[in-house]
N, C-alpha and C positions, 0 to 999 in steps of 0.2 A: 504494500500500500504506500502508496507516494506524501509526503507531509505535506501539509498545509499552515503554508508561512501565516504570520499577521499581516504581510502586508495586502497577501490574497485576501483573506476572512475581512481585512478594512473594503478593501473595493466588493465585495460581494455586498458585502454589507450597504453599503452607498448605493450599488444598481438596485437592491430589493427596495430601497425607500424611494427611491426613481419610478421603479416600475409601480409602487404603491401610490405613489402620489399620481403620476398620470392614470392610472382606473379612477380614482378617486374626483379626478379631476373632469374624465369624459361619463361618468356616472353621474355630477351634478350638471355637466353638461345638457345632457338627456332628460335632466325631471325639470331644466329650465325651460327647455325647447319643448317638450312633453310631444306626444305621439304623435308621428308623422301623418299629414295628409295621404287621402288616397293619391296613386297612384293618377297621373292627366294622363287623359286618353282623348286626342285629338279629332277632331268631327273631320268627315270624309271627306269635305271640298273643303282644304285649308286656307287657299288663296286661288286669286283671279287676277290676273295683268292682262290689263287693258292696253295698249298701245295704239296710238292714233301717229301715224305718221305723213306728214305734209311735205313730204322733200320732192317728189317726181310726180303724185297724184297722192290723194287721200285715201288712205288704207287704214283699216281699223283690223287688227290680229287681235284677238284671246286665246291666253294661253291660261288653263288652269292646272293648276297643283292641288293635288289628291294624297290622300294618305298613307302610308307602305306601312311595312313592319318596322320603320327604325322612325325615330322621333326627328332625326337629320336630313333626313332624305324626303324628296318629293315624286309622287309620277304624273310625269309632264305629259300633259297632251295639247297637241294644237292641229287645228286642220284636220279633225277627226284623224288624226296617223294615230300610229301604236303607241301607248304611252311610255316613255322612257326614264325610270330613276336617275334622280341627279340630285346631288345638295344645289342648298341656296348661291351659294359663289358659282358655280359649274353652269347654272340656268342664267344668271348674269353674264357668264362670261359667251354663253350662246348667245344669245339676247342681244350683246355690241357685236356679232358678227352674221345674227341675222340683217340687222341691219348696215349697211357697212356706210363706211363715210363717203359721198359725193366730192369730187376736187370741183376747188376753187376754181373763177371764173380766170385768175387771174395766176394759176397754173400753167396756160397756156403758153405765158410767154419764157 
């Protein structure tokens, strides 16, 4: 059997009042915060972008976002196509390249 110095049995000693003091700490944690809300479960048609665009002719696209199994994610449909998961950043960054930018008039020169 191997000894056990005092300078062990000190730091032993220190981690158990460590580790007692934080249960101690996320235990009043818990009776302050008291029992979690249910669980949010998000309704089926989450969001609707409307875009009205006036650059070449007036064209009005909706595109709505529906609800999947992750709380991150959306399924995108537009134009009756197939709906395609995407996060919120993913469908922005489709979104500036559905629409693309027109050059200036003054590109020509």
């Amino acid at each position: 059997m191997y000894q056990r110095t005092r300078k062990k049995a000190r730091r032993d000693a220190i981690c158990k009042r460590m580790r007692e003091g934080k249960d101690l700490k996320r235990v009043e944690q818990i009776a302050e915060i008291g029992p979690r809300p249910e669980t949010y479960s998000p309704p089926e048609l989450r969001r609707v972008v409307i875009v009205i665009d006036y650059d070449l002719e007036t064209k009005i696209d909706v595109f709505r976002l529906e609800r999947t199994n992750r709380i991150d994610s959306y399924s995108v449909s537009h134009k009756q196509q197939e709906p395609e998961g995407m996060g919120w950043s993913r469908f922005c960054k489709r979104l500036s390249g559905h629409y693309p930018r027109l050059l200036s008039p003054y590109s020509a020169d």
